[in-house]
N, C-alpha and C positions, 0 to 999 in steps of 0.2 A: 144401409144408406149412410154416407156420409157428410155429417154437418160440415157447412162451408161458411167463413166469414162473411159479413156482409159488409167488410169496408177491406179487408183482403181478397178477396174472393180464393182464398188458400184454406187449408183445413187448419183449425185453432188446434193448438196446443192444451187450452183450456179453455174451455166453450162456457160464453155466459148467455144466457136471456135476459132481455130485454121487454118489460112488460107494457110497456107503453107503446110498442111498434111491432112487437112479438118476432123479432129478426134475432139472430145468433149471433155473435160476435167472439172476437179473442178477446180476453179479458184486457190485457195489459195494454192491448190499441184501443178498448173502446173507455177505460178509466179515464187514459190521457185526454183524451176528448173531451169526457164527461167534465174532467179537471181543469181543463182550457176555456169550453163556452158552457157547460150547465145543462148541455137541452141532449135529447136522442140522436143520432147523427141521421136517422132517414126521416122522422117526421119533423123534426126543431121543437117536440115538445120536454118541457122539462123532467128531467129527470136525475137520482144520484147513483154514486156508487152501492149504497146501501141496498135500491131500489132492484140491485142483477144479483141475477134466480142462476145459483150454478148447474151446470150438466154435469149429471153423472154419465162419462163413456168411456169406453177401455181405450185404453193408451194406444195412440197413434204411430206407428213404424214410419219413419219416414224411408222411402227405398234408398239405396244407395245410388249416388250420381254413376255417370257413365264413366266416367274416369277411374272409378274403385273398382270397378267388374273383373279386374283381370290382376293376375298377379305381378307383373313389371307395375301399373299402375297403383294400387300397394303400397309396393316398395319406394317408391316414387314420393307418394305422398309420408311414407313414414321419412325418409330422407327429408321433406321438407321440414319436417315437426322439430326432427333430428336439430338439422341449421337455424330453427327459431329458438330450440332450447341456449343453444350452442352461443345464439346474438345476444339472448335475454342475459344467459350465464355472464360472457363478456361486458355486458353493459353495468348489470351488479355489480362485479368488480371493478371497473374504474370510480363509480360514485362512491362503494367502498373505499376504496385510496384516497378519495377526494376529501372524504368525510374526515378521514384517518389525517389528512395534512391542514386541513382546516380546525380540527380540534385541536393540533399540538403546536400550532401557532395563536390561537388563542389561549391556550396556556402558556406558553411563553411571554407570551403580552402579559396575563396575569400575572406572574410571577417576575417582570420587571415593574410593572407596576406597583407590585406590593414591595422592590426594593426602594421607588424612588420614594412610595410615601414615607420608608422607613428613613430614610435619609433626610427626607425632608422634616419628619417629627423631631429628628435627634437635633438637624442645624436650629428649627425655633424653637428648643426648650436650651441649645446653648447661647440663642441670642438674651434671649429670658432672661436665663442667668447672668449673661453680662450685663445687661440693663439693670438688673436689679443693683448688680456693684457697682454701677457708676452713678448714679441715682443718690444714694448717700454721698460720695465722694463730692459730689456736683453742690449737694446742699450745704456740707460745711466748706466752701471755697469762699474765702471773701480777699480781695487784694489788699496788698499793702499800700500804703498812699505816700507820695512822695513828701518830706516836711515843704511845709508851705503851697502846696499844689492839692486841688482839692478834687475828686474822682478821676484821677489818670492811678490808671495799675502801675505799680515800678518791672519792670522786666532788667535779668540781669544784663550785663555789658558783654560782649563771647567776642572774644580774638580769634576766635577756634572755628572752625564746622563742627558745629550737632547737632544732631538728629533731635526733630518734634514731636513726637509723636502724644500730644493732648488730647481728653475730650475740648471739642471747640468752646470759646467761653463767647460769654454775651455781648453782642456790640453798644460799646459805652457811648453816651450823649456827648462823650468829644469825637468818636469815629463817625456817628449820625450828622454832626453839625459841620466838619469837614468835608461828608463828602454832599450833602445839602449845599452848605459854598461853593466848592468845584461845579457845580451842575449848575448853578445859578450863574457863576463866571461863562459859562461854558453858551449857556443858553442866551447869556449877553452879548458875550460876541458874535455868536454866530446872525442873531438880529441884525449887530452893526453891521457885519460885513454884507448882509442880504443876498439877493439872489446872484451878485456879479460876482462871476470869475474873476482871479488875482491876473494881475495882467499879464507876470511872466511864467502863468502856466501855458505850455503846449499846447498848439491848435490840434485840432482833431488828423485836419492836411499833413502835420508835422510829423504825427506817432505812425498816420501810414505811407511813413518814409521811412520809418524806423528799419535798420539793419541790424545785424551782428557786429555787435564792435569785439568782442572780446570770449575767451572756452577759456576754463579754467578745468582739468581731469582731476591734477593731484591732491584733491584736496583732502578726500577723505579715504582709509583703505580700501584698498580693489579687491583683498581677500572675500570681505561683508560688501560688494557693492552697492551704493546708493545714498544718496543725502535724499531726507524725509524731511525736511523740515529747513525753512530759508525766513529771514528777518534784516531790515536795514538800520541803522544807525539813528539818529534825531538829524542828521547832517546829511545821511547817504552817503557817506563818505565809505561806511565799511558794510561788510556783509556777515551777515551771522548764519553758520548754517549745521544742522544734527545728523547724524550722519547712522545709518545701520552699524556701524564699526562703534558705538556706543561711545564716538566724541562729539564735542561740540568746535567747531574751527571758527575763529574770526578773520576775515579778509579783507583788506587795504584796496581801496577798487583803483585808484590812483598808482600806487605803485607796485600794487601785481602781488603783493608779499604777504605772505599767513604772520597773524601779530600772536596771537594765541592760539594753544590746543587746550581745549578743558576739559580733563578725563577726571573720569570717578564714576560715570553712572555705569551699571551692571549688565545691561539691557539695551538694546537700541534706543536712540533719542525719538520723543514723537513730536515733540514740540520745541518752541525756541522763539525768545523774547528777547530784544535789542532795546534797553531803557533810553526812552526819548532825549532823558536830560542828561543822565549819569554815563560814567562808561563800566557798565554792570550788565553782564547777562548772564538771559533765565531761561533753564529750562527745562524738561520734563520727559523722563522716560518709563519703558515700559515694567520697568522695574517699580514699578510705584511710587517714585519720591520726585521730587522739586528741587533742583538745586540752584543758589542763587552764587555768582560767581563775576570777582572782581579782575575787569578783563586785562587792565593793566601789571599783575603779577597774575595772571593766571592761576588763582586761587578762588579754593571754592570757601564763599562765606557765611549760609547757611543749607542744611539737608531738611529741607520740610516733606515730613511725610502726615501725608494728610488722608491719604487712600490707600486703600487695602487694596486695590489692583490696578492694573497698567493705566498710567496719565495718559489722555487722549487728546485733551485741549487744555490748554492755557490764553488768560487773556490779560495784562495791565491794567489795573485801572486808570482813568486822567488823571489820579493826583500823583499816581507814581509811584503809591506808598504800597499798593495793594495789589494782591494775585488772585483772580479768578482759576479755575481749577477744574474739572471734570475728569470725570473717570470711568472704567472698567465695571467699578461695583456699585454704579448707579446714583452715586451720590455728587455733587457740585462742593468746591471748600471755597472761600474764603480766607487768604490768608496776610500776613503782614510780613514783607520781604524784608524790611529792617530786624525784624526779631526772630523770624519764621513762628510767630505764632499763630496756629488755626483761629479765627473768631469766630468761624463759624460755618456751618455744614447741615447739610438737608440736603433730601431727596422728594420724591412724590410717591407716595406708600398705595398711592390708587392705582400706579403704572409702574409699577419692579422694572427696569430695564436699563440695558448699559446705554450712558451717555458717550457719544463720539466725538462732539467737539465744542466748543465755549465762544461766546465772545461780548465784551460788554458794548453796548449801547454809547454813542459817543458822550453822554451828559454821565454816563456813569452811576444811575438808579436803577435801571433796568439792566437786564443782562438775558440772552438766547443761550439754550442749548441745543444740541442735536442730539436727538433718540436714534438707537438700532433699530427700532421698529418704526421709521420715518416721521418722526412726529416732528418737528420743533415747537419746544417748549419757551415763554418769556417769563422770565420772574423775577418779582421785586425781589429788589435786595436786602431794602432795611427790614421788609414782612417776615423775605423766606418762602414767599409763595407765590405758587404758579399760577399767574394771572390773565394767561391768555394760551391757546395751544396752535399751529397750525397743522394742517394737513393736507395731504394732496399728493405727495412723493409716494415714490416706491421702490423700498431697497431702502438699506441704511443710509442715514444723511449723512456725510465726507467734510461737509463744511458750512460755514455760514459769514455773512457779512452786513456789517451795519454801514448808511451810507451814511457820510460828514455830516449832509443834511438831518440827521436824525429824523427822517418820516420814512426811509425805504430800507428795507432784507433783502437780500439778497442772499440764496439758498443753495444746494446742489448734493444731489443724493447717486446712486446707483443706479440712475434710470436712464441717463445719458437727456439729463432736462438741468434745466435753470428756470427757478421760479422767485419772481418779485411781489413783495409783499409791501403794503401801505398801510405803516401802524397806526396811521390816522383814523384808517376805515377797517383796520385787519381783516383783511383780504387778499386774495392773488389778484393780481391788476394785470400781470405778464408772466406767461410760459415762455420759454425759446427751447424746442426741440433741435436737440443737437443729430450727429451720427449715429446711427441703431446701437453699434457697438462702443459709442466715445464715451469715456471714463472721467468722471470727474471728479479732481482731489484737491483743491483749492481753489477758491476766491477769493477777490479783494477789490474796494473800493480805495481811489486814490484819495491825497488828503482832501481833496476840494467836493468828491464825490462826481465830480465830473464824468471819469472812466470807470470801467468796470473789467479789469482782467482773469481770466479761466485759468487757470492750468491742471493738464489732464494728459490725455492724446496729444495736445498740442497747446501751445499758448495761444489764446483768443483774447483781442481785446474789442469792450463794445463803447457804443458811446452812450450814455446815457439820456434818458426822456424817448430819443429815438429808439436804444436797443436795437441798434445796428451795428453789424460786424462790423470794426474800419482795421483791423489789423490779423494778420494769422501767421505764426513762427512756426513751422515744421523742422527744424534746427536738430532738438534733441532724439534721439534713439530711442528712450526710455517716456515711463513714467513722467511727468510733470508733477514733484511734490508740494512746490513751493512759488510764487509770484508775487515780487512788491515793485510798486511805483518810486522810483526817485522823489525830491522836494521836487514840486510844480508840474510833475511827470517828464523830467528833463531824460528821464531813461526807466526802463524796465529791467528788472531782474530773476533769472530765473534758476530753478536747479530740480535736478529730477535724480530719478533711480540709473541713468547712463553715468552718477556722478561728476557732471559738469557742472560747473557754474557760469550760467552765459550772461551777456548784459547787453541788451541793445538799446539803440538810440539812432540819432541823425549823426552820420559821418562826420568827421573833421572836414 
């Protein structure tokens, strides 16, 4: 007679009793059970595994299905075993492969990783070492003093361009007290003159009338197309602009005529500064150096190298005397365009990263940079430290601008935005989302802070408080690298990577 399950009603495999209900079961259905609720499955009284009495019975033949009785049927089934060995084999070997591409790309990662730390160990035990030698050097430095003048350093007299290359030295309480003056004058007037517009600046009506008065191609070679960099005069009278072809050109907007070419830098120009009072310009290429050059014999009259890689912004200070600086290798200089001496240099050692462009504050104590990793950074000048940070861009920042009023930023990164910032409250106050794809590579506030002009895709001018479009130039081909306001916003100027130089304004 054969035992039968009593929750299969099939023949067990291995037959247990049950002493609590005295029924038979398969082992492995009735443990799970017992392992699920605890009790017997036909009376619900408790009971364990422990508690099941095995049967001894001779092994059960299961008969063979009807499908194996015959030899096609067989064959059939062995063919099947066949093609599952045949999928399982196939499937082994791809996760083999898989395993095999996936371990030799984690080694490869390892073993660049184990170059970059080595590179990375070797550059900060060479910075070490240079710190350590300039450390003494630094502590026996004491200036000489002029007779009769009492803490001013003498610096020699140079007819010549030479190259600076100094550690930065300390800003002395006559550079502190100059530019504390400047900012105080600065901060005076601006009260006096208050919140009214000068009367012969440009109505908003007037600029969106503005046309094309004038294209300038030749200015810089066509082999390197492209002017990168545009600045105007203290008058507007001229234009200053840096060109990929590694010159800088001056132009006569009046009578159409290039007055200077100022060659020497090695590298494309990325920057370029038009001195408001002098007729001196400054300006800065990828080559790493500063050159400061007298526009009237076109000669160049100091080479300040202040950074170890490509100048990305330059900015004057109000007194005139002084260069803001940013760079490639993370650091900001300070420097004195009458002597080219560095006074002074810092970075932010909590955030290693390239700065992309500069620009001082109009009182001249604060100063903005732009981070490749979208940050803009403000820092005092006399501290050296970074006193406030913004964020919200995305993509590297391109540019920045301080308005006349001294309370607004004005920002523009990678992301095809413009964002306004209020250093009163530091905070964004205004985004203006541009085109999904428009590019933005320079901004600028006119002197009065009234306007506010883009150039990118296109030249955009807005108006301010409102931040409303009132003008748009589709003129150039190219790139837009550069945009400055005439005195009073009597005209706009522009110059891009198509190498033109345009100017518009209100027709004759």
């Amino acid at each position: 007679m054969a035992l039968v399950c009593s929750i299969s009603n099939e023949v067990p495999e291995e037959p247990v009793l049950s002493p609590v209900s005295n029924h038979v079961f398969e082992r492995r259905l009735v443990v799970k059970y017992i392992n699920d609720n605890g009790t017997d499955p036909i009376n619900g009284e408790a009971l364990s595994v422990d508690q099941l009495l095995e049967i001894k019975v001779s092994a059960v033949v299961k008969p063979r299905p009807p499908s194996a009785t015959s030899i096609p049927a067989i064959l059939k089934l062995l063919q099947d075993e066949w093609d599952a060995c045949m999928l399982h084999s196939f499937t082994l070997r791809q996760q083999l492969q898989t395993a095999r591409q996936e371990l030799s790309h984690a080694l490869y990662q390892h073993d660049a990783a184990c170059r970059v730390i080595a590179r990375l160990t070797k550059e900060v035990t060479a910075a070490r070492e240079a710190l350590a030698t300039l450390k003494p050097q630094a502590a026996g430095f004491v200036p000489t003093l002029r007779e009769g003048t009492e803490g001013v350093a003498t610096i020699p007299t140079r007819t010549d361009a030479m190259e600076t290359e100094v550690a930065p030295g300390e800003m002395t309480e006559e550079i502190l007290l100059k530019l504390q003056e400047t900012a105080a004058m600065l901060t005076a007037e601006r009260k006096k003159r208050g919140k009214k517009a000068p009367e012969d600046l440009n109505s908003a009506e007037n600029i969106a009338n503005f046309q094309q008065l004038s294209s300038h191609p030749g200015l810089h070679s066509a082999s390197v197309p492209g002017i990168l960099a545009l600045d105007l005069s203290g008058d507007s009278s001229r234009a200053l602009t840096g060109g990929a072809d590694k010159n800088a050109v001056v132009f006569h907007k009046e009578s159409e005529q290039v007055i200077a070419v100022l060659k020497g830098h090695t590298k494309k120009i990325s920057g370029v500064v038009y001195h408001p009072k002098e007729d001196v310009a400054i300006t800065s290429s990828a080559d790493a150096t500063i050159r400061v050059w007298a526009v009237g014999t076109s000669s160049c009259q100091q080479v300040v190298k202040a950074h170890d890689g490509p100048v990305t912004g330059i900015s004057l200070h109000p007194t005139g005397d002084y260069l803001l600086s940013a760079a490639n290798d993370e650091f900001w200089a300070f420097s004195d365009i009458n002597t080219g001496q560095v006074i002074s240099k810092a970075n932010d050692p909590t955030s290693p990263v390239a700065l992309t462009c500069a620009q001082f504050h109009p009182d001249g104590l604060i100063f903005g940079t732009g981070t490749a990793d979208s940050i803009i950074k403000i820092w005092d000048l006399k501290e050296r430290a970074n006193v406030a940070n913004f964020s919200g861009h995305s993509g590297p920042i391109t540019s920045i601008s301080f308005s006349e009023n001294g309370y607004y930023l004005a920002t523009a990164a990678n992301d095809a935005t413009l964002k306004l910032w209020d250093l009163r409250k530091l905070k964004n106050f205004k985004t203006i989302n541009l085109d999904e794809n428009y590019q933005v590579q320079y901004l600028t506030f006119d002197q009065t802070g009234t306007y506010l002009a883009v150039g990118g895709t296109d030249v955009q001018i807005y108006l301010c408080k409102q931040w409303n479009m009132i003008k748009q130039f589709t003129e150039h081909t190219g790139l837009v690298m550069g945009v400055k306001f005439g005195i009073n916003s009597s005209f706009l100027a522009s110059a891009g990577m198509d190498r033109h130089l345009k100017f518009f304004g209100l027709p004759a």
